[in-house]
PAVEX-52081 format. One record per residue: x, y, z of N, C-alpha, C, O in turn; residue in one letter. Coordinates in steps of 0.02 Angstrom, whole numbers, padded with zeros to 5 digits, always signed. Example, Ala and Ser with C-alpha at 12.3 -4.5 7.8 and 13.67 -1.06 7.14 Angstrom:
residues 2
+00660-00284+00390+00615-00225+00390+00660-00165+00390+00712-00166+00423a
+00642-00112+00354+00684-00053+00357+00645+00002+00394+00670+00057+00402s
//
This chain:
residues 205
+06220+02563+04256+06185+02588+04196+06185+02534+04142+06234+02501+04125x
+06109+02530+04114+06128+02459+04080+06134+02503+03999+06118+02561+03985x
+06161+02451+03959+06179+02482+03885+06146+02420+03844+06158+02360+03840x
+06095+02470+03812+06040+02454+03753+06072+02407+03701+06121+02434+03675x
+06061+02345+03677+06093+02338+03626+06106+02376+03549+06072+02427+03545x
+06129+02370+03514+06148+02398+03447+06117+02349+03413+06139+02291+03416x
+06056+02365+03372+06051+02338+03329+06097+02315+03255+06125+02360+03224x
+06100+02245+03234+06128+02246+03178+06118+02303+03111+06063+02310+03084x
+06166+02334+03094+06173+02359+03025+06137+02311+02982+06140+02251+02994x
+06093+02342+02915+06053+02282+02865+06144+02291+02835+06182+02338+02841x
+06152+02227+02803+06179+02236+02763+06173+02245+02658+06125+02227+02624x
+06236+02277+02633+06215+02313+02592+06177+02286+02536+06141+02326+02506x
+06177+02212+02511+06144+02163+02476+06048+02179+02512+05998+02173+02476x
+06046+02195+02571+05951+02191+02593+05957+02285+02603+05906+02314+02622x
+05989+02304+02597+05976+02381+02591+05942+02389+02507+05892+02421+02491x
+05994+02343+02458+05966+02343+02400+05896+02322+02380+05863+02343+02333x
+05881+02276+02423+05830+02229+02414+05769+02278+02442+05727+02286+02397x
+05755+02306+02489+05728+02363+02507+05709+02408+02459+05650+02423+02447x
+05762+02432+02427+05735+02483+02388+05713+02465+02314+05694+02504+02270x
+05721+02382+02308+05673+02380+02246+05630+02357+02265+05597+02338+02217x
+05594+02340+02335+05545+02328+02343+05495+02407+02334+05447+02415+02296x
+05526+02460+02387+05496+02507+02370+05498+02542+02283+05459+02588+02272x
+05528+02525+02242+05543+02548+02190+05484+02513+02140+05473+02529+02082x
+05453+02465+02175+05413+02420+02147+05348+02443+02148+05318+02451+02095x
+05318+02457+02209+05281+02493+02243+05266+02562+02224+05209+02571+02244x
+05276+02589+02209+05291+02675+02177+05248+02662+02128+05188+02673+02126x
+05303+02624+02066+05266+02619+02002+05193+02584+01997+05151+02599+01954x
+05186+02543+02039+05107+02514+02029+05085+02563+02050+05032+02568+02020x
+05089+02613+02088+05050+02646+02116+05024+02707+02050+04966+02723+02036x
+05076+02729+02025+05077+02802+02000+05049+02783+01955+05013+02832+01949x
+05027+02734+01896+04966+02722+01842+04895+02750+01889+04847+02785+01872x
+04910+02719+01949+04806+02716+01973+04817+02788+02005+04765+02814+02025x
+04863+02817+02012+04846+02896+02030+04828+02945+01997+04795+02994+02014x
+04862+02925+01924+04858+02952+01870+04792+02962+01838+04780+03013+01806x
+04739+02904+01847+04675+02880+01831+04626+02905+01874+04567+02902+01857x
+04648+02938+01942+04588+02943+01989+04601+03018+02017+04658+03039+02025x
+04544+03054+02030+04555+03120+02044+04520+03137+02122+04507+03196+02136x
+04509+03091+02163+04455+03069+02212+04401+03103+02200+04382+03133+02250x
+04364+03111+02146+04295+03113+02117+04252+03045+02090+04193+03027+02092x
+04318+03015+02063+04285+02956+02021+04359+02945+01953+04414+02973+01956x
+04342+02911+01915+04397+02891+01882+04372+02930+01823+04317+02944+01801x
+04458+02946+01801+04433+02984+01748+04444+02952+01684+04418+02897+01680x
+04486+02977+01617+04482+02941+01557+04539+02888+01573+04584+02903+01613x
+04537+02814+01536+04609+02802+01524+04674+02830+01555+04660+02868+01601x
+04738+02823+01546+04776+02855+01562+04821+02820+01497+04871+02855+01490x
+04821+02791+01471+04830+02774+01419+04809+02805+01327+04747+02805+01328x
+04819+02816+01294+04796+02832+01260+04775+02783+01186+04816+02755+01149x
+04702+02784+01179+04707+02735+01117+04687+02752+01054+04640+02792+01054x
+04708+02734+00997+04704+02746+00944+04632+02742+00908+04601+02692+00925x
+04596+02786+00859+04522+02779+00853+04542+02748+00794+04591+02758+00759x
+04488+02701+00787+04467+02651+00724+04460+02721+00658+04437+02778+00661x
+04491+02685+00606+04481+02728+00551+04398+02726+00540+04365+02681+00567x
+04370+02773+00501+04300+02780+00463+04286+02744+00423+04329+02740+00379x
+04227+02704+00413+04229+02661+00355+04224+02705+00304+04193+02759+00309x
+04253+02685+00254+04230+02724+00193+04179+02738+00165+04159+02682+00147x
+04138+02778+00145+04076+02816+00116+04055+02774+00056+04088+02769+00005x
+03990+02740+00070+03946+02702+00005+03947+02739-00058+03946+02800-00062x
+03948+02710-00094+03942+02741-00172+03874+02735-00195+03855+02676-00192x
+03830+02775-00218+03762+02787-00234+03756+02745-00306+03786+02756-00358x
+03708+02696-00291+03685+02666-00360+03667+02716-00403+03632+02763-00385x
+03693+02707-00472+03650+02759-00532+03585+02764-00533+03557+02717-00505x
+03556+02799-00554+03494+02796-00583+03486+02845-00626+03526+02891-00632x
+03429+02837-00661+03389+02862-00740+03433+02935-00732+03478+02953-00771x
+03403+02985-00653+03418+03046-00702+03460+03059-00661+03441+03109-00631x
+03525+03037-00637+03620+03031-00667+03635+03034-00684+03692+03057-00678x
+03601+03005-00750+03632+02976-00818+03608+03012-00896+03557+03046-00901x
+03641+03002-00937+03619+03021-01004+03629+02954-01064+03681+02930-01087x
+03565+02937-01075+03594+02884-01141+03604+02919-01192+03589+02977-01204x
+03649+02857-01241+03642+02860-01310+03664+02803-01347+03716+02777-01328x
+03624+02771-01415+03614+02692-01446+03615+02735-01511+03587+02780-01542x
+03663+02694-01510+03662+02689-01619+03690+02619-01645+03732+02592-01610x
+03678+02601-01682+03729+02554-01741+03792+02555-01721+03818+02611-01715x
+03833+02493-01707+03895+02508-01706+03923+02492-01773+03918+02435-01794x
+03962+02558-01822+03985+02556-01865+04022+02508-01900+04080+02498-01882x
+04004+02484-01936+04048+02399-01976+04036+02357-01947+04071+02308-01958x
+03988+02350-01900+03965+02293-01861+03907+02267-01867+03863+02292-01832x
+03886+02203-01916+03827+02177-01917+03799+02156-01851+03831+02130-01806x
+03700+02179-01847+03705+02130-01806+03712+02187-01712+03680+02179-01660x
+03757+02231-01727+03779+02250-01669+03756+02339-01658+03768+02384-01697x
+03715+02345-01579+03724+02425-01573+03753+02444-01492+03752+02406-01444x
+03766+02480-01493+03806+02538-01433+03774+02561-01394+03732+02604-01411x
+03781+02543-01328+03727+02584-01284+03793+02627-01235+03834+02594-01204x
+03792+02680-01236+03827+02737-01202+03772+02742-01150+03711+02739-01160x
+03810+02752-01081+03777+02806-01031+03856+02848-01010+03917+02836-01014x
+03806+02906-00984+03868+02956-00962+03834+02958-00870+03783+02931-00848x
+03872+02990-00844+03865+03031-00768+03837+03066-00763+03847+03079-00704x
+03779+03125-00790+03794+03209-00781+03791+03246-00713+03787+03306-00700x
+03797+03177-00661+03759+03215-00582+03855+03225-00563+03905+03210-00596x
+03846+03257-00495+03898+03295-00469+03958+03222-00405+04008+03229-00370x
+03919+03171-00419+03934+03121-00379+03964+03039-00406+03935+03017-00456x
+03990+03019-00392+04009+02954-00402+03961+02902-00393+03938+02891-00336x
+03943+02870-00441+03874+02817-00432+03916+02744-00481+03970+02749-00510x
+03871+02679-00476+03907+02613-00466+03873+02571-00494+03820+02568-00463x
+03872+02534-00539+03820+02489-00557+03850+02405-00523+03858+02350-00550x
+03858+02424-00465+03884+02348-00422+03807+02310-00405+03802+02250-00393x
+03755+02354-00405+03689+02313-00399+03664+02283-00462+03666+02221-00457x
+03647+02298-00504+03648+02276-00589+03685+02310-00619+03691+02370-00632x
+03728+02235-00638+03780+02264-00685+03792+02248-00746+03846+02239-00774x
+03710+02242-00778+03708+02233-00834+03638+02282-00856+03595+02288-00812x
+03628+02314-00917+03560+02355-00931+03513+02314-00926+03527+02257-00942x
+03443+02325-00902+03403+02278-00919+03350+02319-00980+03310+02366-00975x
+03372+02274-01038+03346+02295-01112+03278+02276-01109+03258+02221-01092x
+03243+02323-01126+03157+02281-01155+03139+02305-01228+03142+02366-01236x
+03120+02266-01284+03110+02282-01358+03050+02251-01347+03039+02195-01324x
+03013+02292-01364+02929+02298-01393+02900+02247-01334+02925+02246-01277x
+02851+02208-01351+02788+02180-01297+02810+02103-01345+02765+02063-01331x
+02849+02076-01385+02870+02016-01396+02908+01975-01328+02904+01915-01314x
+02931+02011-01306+02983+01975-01255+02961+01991-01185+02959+02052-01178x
+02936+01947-01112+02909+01974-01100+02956+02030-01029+02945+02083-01000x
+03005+01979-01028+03086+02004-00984+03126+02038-01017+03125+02036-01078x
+03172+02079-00984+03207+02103-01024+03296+02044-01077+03311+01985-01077x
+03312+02075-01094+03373+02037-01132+03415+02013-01102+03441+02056-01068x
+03444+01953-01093+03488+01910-01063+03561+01926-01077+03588+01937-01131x
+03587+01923-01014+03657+01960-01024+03695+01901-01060+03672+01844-01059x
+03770+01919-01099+03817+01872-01093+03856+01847-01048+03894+01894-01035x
+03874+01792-01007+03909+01790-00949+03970+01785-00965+04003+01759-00920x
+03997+01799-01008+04064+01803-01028+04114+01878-01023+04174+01890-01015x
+04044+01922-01033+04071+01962-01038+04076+02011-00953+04102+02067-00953x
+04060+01994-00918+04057+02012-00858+04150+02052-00841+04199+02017-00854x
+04158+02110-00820+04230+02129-00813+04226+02102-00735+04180+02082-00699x
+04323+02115-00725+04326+02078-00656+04275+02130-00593+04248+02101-00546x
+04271+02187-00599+04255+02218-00533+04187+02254-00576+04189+02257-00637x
+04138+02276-00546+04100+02338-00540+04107+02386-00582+04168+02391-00584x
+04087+02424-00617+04078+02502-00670+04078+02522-00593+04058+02493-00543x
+04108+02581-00602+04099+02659-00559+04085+02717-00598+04135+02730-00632x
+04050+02748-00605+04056+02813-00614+04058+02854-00603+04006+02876-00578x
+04132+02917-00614+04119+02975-00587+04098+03016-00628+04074+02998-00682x
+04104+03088-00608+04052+03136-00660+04100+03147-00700+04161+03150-00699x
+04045+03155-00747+04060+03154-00818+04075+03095-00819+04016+03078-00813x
+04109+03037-00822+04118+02956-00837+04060+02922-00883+04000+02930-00886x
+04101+02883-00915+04054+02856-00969+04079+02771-00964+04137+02750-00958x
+04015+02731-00968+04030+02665-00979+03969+02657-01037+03922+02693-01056x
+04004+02572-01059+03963+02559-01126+03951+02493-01128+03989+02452-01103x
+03892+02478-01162+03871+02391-01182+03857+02386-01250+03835+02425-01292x
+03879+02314-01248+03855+02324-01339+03791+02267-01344+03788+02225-01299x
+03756+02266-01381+03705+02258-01403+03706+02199-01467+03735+02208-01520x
+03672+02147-01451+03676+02093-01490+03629+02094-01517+03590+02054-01490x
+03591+02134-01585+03527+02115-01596+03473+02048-01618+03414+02038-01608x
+03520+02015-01650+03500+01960-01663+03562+01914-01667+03622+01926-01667x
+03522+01853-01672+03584+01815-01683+03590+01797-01755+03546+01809-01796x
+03669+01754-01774+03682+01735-01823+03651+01704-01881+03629+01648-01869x
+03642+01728-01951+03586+01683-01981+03569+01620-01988+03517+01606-02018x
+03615+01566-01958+03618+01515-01951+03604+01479-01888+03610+01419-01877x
+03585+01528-01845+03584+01510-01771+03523+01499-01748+03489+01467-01789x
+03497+01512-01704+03437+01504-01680+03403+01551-01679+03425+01598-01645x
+03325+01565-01719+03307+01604-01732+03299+01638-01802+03252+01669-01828x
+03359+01623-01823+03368+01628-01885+03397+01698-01924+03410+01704-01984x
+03403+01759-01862+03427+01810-01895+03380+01836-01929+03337+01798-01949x
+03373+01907-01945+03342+01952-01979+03313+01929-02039+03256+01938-02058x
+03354+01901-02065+03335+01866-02147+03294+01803-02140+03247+01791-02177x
+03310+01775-02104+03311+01675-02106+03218+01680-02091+03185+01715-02053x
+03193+01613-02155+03142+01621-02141+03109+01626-02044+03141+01612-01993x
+03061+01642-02047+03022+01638-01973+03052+01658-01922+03055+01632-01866x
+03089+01737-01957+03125+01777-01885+03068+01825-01872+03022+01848-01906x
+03089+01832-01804+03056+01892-01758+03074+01965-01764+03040+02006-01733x
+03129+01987-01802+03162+02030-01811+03111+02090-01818+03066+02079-01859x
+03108+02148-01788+03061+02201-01784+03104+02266-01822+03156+02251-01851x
+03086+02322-01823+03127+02400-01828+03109+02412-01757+03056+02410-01727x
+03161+02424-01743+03150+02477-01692+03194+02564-01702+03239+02585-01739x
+03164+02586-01663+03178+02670-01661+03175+02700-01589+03187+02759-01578x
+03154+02649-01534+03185+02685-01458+03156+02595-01447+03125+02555-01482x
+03196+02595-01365+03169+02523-01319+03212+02558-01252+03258+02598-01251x
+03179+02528-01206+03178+02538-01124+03246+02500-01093+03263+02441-01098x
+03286+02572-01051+03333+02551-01039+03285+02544-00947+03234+02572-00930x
+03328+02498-00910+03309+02486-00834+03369+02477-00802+03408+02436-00826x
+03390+02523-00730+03459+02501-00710+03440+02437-00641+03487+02400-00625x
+03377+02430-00608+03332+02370-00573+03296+02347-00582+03248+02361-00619x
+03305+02305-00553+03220+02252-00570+03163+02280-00542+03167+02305-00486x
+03097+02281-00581+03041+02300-00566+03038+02379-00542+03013+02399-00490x
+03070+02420-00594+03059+02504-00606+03052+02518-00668+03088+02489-00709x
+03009+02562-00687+02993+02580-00766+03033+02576-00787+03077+02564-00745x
+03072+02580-00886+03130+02583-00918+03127+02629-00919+03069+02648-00924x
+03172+02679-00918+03181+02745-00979+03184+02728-01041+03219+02682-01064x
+03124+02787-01090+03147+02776-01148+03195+02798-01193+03206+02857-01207x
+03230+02741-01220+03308+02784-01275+03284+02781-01318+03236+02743-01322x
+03307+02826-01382+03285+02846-01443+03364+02818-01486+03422+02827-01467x
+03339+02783-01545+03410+02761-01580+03445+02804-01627+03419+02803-01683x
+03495+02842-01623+03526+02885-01672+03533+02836-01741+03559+02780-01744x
+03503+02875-01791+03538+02865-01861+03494+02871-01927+03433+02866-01921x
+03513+02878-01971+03460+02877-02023+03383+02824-02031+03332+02843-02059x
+03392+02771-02004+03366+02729-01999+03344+02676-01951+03394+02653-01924x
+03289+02648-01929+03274+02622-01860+03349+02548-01883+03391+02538-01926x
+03320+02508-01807+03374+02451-01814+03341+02402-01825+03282+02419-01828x
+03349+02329-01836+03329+02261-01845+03346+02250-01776+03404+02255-01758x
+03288+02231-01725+03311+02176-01687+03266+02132-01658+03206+02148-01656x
+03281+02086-01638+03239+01993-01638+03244+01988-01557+03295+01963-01534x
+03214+02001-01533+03207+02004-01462+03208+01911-01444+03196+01885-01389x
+03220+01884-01492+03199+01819-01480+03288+01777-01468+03301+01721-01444x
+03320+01813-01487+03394+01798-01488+03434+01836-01465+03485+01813-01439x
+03420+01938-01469+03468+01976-01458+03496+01969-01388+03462+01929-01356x
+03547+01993-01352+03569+01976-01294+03617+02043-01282+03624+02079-01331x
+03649+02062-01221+03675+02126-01187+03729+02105-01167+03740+02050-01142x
+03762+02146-01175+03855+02125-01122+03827+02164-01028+03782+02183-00991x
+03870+02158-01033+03888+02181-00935+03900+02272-00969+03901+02289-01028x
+03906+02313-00909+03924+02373-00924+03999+02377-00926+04033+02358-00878x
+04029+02402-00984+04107+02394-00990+04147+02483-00973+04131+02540-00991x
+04201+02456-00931+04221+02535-00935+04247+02565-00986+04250+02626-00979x
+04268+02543-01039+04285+02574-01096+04253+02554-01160+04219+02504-01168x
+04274+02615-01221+04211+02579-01269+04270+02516-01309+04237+02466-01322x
+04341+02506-01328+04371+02452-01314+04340+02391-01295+04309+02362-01340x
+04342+02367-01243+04302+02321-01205+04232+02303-01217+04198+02255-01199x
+04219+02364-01257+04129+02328-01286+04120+02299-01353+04082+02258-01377x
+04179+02343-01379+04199+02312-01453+04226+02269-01457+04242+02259-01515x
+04250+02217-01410+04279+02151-01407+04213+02105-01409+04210+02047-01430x
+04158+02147-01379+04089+02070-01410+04056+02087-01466+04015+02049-01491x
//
C-alpha cells in the first residue's frame, strides 16, 4: 500500500500573507458593488457636497423706486441737496451710475460732471425705505471760473425743477425745488458728488 505524501503545513508568517491578500481583495471589491445593481450603475457611492447658490443680483434703481427731493442746503452758499428715498418693496443699487446725471435748462448740453473725489469706497444700496444723498454744486466760486452768480458774464439761471437721470440716454425725471424761492445755478461750472449713504457725507462737499 503506497502512502500519499503530506503536504507541507503553510507556515504561520504565509497563512498571514494570505489573508491580507484576500483582505485586500474584498475591499476593492465592495466600493464597485456598492455602485452597480446589474442594471447599470447607479449614483456615486460617495457622496458630494452641492456648490452653494450664487447670491441673488440686486436690481438697479429706477425713477419709480424712488422719491426725490432738492432744496438749498441751509447755511450753505452756492450748495443744494438732492435726497432720493426707496419706496419699492426691494433692495435696488446704484453700482451702474453712481452718480445723478443732472440736466439744468438747454444751456448745457450733458448732464453735470461729477466730483471724483467724492466717490465713497463701495456702491449706494438701497433698501426700502433707505435714503441716499448728493450735494449739489451750483456754481462755482466767485473768483473761479465762470465767475459765480455775481461775477460779471455768468451763466447763472433761476431754476425751480431740472432732470434727475439714474442712465445714460433715458428721459430725466422732473424734480421740483423746495423753498420760498427758485435757486441760482450756472450750469457752466455747477458739478454733483457721487451718491452718498448718509446726509453727513454729503455735507462734507
Amino acid at each position: 500500500m503506497l502512502t500519499r505524501p503530506v503536504p507541507p503545513r503553510p507556515s504561520p508568517a504565509a497563512r498571514r500573507g494570505r489573508a491580507l491578500v484576500v483582505a485586500l481583495a474584498l475591499a476593492t471589491a465592495l466600493p464597485l458593488a456598492g455602485c452597480h445593481d446589474g442594471t447599470g450603475f447607479r449614483a456615486e457611492a460617495t457622496t458630494r457636497t452641492a456648490a452653494p447658490a450664487p447670491a441673488a443680483a440686486r436690481d438697479a434703481c429706477t425713477p419709480d423706486m424712488l422719491r426725490f427731493h432738492a432744496g438749498a442746503a441751509p447755511h450753505r452758499a452756492r450748495h443744494m441737496l438732492l435726497t432720493v428715498t426707496n419706496i419699492s418693496a426691494r433692495t435696488c443699487t446704484f453700482a451702474a451710475q453712481p452718480y445723478p446725471l443732472l440736466h439744468f435748462g438747454d444751456r448745457r448740453p450733458g448732464p453735470l460732471p461729477p466730483l471724483p473725489y467724492t466717490r465713497p469706497p463701495a456702491p449706494v444700496a438701497l433698501p426700502p425705505d433707505g435714503t441716499a444723498y448728493a450735494a449739489v454744486i451750483t456754481a462755482g466760486p466767485p473768483g473761479g471760473p465762470g465767475g459765480g452768480r455775481s461775477a460779471p458774464g455768468s451763466t447763472a439761471e433761476k431754476v425751480s425743477q431740472f432732470g434727475v437721470a439714474l442712465a445714460s440716454r433715458t428721459t430725466p425725471a422732473q424734480v421740483g425745488v423746495d423753498g420760498p424761492a427758485p435757486l441760482h445755478v450756472d450750469p457752466a461750472t455747477a458739478a454733483v458728488t457721487y451718491w452718498q449713504p448718509g446726509r453727513a457725507d454729503a455735507d462734507k462737499w
